[in-house]
Structure formats: structure tokens, C-alpha cells
DSSP file (Angstrom, degrees, kcal/mol; ACC not computed):
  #  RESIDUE AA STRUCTURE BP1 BP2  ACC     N-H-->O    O-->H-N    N-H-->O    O-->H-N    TCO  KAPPA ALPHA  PHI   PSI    X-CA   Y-CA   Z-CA
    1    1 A X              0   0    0      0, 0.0     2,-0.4     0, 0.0     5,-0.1   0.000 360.0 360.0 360.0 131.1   72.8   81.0   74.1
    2    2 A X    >   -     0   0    0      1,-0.1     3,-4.1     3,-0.1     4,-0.5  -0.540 360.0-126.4 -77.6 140.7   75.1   78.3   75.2
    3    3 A X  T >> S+     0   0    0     -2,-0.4     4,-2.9     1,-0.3     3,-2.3   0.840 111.7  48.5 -23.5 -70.6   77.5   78.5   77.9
    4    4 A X  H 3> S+     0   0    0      1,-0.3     4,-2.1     2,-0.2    -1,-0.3   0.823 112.2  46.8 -43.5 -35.0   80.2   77.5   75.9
    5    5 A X  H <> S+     0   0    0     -3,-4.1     4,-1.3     2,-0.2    -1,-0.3   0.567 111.4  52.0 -86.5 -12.6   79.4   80.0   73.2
    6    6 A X  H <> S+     0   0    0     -3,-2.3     4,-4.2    -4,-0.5     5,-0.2   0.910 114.6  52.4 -76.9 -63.9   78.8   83.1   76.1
    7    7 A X  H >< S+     0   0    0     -4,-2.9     3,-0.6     1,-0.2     7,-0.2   0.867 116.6  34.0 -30.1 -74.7   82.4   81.7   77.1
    8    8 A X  H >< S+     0   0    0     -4,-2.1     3,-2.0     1,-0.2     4,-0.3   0.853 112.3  54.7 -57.3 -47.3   83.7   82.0   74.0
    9    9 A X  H 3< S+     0   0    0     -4,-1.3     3,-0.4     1,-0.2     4,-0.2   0.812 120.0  36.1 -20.1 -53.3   82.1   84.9   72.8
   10   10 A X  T <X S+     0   0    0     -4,-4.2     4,-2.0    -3,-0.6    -1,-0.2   0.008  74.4 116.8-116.2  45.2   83.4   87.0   76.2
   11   11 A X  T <4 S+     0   0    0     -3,-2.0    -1,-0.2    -5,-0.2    -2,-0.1   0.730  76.4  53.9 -76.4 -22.2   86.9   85.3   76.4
   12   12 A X  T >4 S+     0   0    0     -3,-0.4     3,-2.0    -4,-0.3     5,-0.3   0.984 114.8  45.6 -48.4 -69.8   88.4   89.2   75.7
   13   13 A X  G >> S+     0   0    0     74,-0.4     3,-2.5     1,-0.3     4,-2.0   0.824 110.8  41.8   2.7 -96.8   86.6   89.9   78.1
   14   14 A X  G 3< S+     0   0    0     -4,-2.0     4,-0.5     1,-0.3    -1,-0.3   0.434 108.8  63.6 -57.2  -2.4   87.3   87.1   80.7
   15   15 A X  G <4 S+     0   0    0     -3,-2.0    -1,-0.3     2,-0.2    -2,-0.2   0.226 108.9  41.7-118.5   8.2   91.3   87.3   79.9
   16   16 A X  T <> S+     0   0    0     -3,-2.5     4,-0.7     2,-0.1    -2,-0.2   0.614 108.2  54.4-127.7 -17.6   91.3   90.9   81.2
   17   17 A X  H  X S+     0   0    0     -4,-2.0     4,-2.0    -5,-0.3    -2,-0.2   0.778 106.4  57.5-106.5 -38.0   89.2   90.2   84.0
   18   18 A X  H  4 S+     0   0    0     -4,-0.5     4,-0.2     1,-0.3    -1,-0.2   0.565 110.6  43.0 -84.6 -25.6   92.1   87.2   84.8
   19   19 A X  H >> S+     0   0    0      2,-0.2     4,-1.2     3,-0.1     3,-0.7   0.788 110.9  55.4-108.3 -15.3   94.8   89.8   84.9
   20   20 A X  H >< S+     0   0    0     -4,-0.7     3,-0.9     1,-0.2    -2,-0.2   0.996 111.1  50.6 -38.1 -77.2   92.4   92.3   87.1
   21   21 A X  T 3< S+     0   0    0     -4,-2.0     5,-0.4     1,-0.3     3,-0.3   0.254 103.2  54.0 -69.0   8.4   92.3   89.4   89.2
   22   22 A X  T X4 S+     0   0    0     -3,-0.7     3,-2.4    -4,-0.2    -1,-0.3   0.599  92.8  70.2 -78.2 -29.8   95.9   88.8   89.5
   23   23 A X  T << S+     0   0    0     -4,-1.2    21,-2.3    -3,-0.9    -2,-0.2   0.577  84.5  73.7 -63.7   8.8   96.6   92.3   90.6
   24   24 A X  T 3  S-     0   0    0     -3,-0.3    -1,-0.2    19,-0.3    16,-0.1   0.418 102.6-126.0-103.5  -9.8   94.7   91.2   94.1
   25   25 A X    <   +     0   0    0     -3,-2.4     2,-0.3     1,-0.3    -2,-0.1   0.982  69.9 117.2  79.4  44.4   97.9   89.1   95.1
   26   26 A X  S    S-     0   0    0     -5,-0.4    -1,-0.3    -4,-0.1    -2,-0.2  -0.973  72.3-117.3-152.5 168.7   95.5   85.8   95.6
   27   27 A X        -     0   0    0     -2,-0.3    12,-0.4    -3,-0.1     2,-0.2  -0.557  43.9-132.3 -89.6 159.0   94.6   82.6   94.6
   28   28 A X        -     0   0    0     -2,-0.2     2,-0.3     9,-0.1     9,-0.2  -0.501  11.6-141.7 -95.9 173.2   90.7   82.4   93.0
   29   29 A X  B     -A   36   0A   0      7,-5.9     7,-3.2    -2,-0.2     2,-0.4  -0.929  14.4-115.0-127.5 168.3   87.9   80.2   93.6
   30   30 A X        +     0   0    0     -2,-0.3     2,-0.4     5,-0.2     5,-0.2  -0.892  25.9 179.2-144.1 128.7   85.4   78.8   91.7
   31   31 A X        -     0   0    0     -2,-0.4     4,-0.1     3,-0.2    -2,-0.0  -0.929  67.0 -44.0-137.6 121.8   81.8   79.2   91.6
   32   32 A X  S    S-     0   0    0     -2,-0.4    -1,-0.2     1,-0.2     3,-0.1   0.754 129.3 -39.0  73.1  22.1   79.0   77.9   89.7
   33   33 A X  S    S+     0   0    0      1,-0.4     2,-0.3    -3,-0.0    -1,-0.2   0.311 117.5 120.7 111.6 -28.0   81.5   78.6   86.6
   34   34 A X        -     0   0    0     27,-0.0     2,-0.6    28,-0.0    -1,-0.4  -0.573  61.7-138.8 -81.2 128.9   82.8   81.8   88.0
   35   35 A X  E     - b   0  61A   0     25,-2.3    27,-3.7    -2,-0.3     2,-0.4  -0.894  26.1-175.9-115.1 139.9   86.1   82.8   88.8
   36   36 A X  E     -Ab  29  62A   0     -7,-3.2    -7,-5.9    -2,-0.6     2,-0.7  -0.872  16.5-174.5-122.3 119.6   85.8   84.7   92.1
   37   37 A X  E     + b   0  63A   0     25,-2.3    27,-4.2    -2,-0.4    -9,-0.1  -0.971  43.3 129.5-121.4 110.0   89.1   86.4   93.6
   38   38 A X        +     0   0    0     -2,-0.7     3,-0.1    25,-0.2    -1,-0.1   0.235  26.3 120.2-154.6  17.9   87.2   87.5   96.8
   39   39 A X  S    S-     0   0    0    -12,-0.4     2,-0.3     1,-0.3   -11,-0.1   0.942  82.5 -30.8 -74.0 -82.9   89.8   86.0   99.2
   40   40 A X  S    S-     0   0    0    -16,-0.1     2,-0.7     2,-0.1    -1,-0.3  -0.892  72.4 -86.6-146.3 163.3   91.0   89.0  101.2
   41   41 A X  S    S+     0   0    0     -2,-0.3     2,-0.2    24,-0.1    24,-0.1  -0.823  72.6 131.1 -76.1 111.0   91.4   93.1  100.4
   42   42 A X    >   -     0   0    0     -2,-0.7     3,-1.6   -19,-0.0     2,-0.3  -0.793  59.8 -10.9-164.4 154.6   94.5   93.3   99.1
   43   43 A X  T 3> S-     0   0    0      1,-0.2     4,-1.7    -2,-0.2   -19,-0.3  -0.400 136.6  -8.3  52.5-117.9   96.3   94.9   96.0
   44   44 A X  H 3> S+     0   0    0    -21,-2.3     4,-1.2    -2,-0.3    -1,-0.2   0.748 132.8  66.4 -81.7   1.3   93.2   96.0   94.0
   45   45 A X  H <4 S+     0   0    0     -3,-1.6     4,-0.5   -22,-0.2    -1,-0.3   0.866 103.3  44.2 -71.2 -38.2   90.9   94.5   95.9
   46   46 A X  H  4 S+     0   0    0      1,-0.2     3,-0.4     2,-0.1    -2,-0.2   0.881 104.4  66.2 -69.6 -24.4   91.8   96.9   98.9
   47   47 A X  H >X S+     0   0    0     -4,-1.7     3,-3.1     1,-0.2     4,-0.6   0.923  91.1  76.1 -57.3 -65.8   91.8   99.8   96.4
   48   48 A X  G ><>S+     0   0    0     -4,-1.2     3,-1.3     1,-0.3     5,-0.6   0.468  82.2  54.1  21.3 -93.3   87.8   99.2   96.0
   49   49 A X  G 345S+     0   0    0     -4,-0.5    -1,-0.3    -3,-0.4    -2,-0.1   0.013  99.5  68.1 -83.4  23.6   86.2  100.4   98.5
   50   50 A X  G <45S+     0   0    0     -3,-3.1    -1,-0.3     1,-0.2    -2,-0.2   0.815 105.7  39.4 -91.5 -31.1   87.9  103.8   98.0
   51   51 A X  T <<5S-     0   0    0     -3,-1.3    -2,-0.2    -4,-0.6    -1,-0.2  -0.107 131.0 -93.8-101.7  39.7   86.4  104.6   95.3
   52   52 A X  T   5S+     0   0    0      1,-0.3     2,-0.2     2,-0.0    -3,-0.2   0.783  82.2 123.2  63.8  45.0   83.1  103.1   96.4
   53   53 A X      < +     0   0    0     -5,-0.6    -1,-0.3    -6,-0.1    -2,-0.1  -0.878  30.4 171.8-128.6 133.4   83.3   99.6   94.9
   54   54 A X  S    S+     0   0    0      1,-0.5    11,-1.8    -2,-0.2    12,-1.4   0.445  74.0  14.4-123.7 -10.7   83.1   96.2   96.4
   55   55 A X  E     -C   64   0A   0      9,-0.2    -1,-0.5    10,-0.1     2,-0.3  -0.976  53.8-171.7-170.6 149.8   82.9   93.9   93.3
   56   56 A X  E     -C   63   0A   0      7,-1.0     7,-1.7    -2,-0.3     2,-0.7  -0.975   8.3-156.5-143.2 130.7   83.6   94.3   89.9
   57   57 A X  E     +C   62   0A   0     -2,-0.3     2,-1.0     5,-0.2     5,-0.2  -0.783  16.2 166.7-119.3 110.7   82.8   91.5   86.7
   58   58 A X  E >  S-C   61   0A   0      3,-0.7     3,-3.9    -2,-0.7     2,-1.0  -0.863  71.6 -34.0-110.8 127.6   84.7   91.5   83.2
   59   59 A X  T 3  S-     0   0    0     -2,-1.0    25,-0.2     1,-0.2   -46,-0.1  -0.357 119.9 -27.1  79.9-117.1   84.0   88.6   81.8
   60   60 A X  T 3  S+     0   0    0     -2,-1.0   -25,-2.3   -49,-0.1    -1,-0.2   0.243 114.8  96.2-124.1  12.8   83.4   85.5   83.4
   61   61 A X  E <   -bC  35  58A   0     -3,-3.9    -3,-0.7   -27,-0.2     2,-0.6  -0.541  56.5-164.1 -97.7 140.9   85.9   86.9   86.3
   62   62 A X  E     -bC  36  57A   0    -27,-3.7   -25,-2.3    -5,-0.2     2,-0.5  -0.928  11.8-162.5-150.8 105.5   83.9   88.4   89.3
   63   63 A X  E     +bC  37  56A   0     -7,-1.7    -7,-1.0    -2,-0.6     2,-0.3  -0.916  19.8 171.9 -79.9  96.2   87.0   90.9   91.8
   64   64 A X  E     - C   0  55A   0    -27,-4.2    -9,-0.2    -2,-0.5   -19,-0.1  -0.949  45.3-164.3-119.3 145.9   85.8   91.7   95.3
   65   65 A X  S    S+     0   0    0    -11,-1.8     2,-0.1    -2,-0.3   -24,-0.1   0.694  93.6  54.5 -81.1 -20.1   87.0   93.2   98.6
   66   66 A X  S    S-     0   0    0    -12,-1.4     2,-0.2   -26,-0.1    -2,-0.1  -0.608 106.7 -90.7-105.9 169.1   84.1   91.8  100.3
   67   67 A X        -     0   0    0     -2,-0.1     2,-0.5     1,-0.0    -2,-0.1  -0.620  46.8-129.1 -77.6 146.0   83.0   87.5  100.1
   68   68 A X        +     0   0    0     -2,-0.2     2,-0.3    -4,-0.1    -1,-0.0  -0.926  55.6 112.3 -99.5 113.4   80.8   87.2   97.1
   69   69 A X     >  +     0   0    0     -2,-0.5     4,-0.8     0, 0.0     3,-0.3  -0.858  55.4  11.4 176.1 168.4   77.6   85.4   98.0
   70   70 A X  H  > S+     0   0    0     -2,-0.3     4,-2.5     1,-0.2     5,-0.3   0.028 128.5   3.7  28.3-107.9   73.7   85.5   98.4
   71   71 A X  H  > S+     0   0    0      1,-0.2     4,-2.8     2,-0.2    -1,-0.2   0.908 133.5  54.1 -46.4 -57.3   72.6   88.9   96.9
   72   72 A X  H  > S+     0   0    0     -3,-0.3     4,-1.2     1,-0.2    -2,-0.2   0.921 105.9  54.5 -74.3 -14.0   75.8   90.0   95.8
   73   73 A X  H  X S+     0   0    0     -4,-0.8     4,-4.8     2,-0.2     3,-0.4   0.936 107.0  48.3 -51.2 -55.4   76.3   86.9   93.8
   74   74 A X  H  X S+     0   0    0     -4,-2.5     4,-1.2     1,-0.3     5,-0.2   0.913 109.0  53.9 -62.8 -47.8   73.2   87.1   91.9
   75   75 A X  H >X S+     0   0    0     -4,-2.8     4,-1.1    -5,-0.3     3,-0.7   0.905 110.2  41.6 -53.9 -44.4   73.9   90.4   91.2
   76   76 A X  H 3X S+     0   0    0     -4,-1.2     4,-4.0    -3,-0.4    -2,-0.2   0.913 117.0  57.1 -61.5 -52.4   77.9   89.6   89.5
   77   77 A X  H 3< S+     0   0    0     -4,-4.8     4,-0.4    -5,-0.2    -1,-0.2   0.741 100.6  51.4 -59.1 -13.5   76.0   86.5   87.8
   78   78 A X  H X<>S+     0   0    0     -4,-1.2     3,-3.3    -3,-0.7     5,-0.6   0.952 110.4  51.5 -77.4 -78.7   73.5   89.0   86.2
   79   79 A X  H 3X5S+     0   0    0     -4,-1.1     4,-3.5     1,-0.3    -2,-0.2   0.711 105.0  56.4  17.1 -87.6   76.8   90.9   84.9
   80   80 A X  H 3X5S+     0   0    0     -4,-4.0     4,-3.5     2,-0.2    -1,-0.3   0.678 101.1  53.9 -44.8 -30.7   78.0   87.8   83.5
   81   81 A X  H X>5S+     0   0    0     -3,-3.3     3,-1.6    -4,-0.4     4,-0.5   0.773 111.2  48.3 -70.2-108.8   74.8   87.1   81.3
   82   82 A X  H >>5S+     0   0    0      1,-0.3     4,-2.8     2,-0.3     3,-1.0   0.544 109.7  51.3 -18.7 -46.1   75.2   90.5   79.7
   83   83 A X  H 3X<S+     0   0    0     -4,-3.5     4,-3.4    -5,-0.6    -1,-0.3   0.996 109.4  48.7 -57.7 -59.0   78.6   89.9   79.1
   84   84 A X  H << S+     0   0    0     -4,-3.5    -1,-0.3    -3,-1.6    -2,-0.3   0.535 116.0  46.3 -58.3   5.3   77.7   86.6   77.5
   85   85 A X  H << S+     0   0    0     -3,-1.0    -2,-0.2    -4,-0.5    -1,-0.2   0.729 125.9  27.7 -98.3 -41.0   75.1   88.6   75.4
   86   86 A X  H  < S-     0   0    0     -4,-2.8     2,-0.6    -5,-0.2     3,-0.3   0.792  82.0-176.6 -88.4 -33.8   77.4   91.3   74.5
   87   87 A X     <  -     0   0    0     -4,-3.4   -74,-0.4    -5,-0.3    -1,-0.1  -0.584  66.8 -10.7  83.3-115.9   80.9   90.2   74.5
   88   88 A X  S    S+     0   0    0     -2,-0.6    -1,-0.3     1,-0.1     3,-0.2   0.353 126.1  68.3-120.1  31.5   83.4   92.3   73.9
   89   89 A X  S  > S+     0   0    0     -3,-0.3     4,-0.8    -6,-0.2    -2,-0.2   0.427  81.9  90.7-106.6 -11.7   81.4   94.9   72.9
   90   90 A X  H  > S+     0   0    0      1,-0.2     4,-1.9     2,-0.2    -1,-0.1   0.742  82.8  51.1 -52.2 -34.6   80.2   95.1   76.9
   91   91 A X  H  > S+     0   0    0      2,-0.2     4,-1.2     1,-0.2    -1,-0.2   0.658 110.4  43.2-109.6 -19.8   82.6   97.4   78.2
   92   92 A X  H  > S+     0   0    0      2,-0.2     4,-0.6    -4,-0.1    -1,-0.2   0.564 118.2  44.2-104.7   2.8   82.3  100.3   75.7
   93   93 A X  H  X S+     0   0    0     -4,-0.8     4,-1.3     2,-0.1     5,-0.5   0.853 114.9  50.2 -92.0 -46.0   78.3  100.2   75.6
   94   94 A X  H >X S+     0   0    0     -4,-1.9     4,-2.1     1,-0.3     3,-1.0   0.936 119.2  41.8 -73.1 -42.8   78.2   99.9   79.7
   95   95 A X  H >X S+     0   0    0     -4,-1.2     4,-1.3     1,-0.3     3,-0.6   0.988 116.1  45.1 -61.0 -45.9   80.8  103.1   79.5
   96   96 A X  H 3< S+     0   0    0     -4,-0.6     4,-0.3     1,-0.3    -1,-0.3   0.635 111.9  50.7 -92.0   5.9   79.0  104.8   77.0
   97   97 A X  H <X S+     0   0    0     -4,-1.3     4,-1.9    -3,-1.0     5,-0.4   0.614 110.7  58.6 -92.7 -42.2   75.4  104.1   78.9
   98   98 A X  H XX S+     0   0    0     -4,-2.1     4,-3.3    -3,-0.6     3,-0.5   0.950  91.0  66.4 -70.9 -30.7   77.3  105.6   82.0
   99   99 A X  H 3< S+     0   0    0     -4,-1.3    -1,-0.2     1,-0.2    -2,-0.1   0.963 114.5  24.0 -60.2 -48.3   78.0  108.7   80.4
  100  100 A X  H 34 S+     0   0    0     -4,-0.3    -1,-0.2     1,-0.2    -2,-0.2   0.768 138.5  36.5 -81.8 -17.0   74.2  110.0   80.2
  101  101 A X  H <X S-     0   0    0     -4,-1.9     4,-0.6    -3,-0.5    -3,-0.2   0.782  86.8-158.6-115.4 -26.6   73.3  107.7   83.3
  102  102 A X  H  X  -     0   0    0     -4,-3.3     4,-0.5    -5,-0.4     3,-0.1  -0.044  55.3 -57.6  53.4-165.4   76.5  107.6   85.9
  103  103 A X  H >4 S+     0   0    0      1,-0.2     3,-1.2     2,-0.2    -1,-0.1   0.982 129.4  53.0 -79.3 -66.3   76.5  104.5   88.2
  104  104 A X  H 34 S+     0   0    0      1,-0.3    -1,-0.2     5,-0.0    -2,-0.1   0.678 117.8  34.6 -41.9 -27.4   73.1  104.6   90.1
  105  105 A X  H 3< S+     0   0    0     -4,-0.6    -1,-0.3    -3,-0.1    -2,-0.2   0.435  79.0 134.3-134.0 -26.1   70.9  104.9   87.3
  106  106 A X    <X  -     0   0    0     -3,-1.2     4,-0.8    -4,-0.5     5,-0.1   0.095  54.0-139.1  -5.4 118.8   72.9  102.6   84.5
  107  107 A X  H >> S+     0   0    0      2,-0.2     3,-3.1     3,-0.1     4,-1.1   0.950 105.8  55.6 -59.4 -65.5   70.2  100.4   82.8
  108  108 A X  H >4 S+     0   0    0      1,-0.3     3,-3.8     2,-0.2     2,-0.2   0.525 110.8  46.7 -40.6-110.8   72.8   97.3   83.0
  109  109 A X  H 3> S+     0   0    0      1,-0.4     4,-1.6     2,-0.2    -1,-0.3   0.478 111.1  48.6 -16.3 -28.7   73.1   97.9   87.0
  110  110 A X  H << S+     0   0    0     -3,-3.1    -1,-0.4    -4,-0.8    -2,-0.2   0.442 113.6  46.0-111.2  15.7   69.4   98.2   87.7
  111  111 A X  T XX S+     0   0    0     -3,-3.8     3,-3.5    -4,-1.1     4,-2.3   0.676 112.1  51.3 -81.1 -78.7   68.8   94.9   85.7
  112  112 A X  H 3> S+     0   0    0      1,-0.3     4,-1.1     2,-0.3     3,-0.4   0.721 116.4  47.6  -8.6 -67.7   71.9   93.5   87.7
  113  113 A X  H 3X S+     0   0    0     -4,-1.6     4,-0.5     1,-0.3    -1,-0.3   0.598 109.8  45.5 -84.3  -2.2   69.8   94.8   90.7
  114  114 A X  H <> S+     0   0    0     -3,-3.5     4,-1.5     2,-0.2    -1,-0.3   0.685 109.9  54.4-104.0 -17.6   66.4   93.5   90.0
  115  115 A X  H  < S+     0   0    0     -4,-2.3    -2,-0.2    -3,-0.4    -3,-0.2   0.740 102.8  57.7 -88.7  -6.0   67.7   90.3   89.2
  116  116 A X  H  < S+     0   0    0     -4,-1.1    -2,-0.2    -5,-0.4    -3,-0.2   0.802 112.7  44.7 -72.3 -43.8   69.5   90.3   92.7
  117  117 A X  H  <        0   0    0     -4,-0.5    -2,-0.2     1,-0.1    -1,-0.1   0.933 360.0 360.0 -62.1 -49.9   66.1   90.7   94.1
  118  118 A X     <        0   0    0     -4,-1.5    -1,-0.1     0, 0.0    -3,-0.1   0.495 360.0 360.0 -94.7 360.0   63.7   88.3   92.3
């Protein structure tokens, strides 16, 4: 699929992921296409790691308390292809896959983590 058409395709998506990423009180950056609010812990970024989260993607928007890079990059970017593959139809199949699967065991999240590896 082309980029542009991923874009458009998860622009719900990416427009929710844009107000996520305002709640972190920061400017973003952008990488490789991405927009990365990964600045400092603060507002929902600092919230995170309480419930046992360091980074989060809707859309084409990638929210972290921690810098996003090497491993964890690869991982968000995997994210983002599913998103471009699903659209806005991503966030109620990844909930309704968590129901039977919780977090560790998610298919979406051990693709995410085998493509952080290879």
C-alpha cells in the first residue's frame, strides 16, 4: 500500500493520536514520517509508566515517557504498518484481540515484537 494511502486511510486514527500527544504539554519531533512526542515525562507522558507503559501509537503519532529509538522504534513503526493496514478499524480489533489475549500475548504486540528483533 502507499504511504499516502496508509496516511489517509489512518488519518482517524492519527488525529486522535495528535490530541493524545497534546496532552504531554510538548512540542513533537519528526521521524522517518512519524510524529514522536517523546520529549520529557510529563502530563500523559508521566502517567505511563504507572500503568506499565512507555510508548503508545494511534495512528501515525508514536507518545512516550522514554526517547524512542533503536528497538523501541522498530517496534512503534511495526504499529504504524498495522494501522496503515487496518485504519480505523485498528483500535476496536486490537481491543477486542486483547480481550481473549491481554497485553503479553496480543498477536498485534508479538508481531510488533518480532519485527523489533529481525
Amino acid at each position: 500500500m502507499p504511504t499516502w494511502l496508509g496516511f489517509l486511510w489512518t488519518s482517524p486514527n492519527t488525529l486522535l493520536g495528535l490530541l493524545l500527544g497534546a496532552f504531554t504539554f510538548q512540542l513533537p519531533r519528526l521521524e522517518g514520517g512519524l510524529i514522536v512526542f517523546d520529549r520529557a515525562p510529563r502530563g500523559l507522558t508521566r502517567l505511563m509508566p504507572k500503568v506499565g507503559r512507555s510508548a503508545m501509537t494511534v495512528g501515525f503519532v508514536i507518545v512516550s515517557s522514554v526517547r524512542v529509538e533503536g528497538r523501541l522504534l522498530a517496534h512503534e513503526r511495526h504499529h504504524v504498518r498495522q494501522y496503515m493496514a487496518w485504519g480505523p478499524l485498528f483500535v476496536p480489533v486490537y481491543l477486542a484481540l486483547a480481550i481473549p489475549y491481554g497485553y503479553r500475548r496480543h498477536p498485534m504486540e508479538r508481531a510488533a515484537e518480532r519485527a523489533a528483533v529481525g
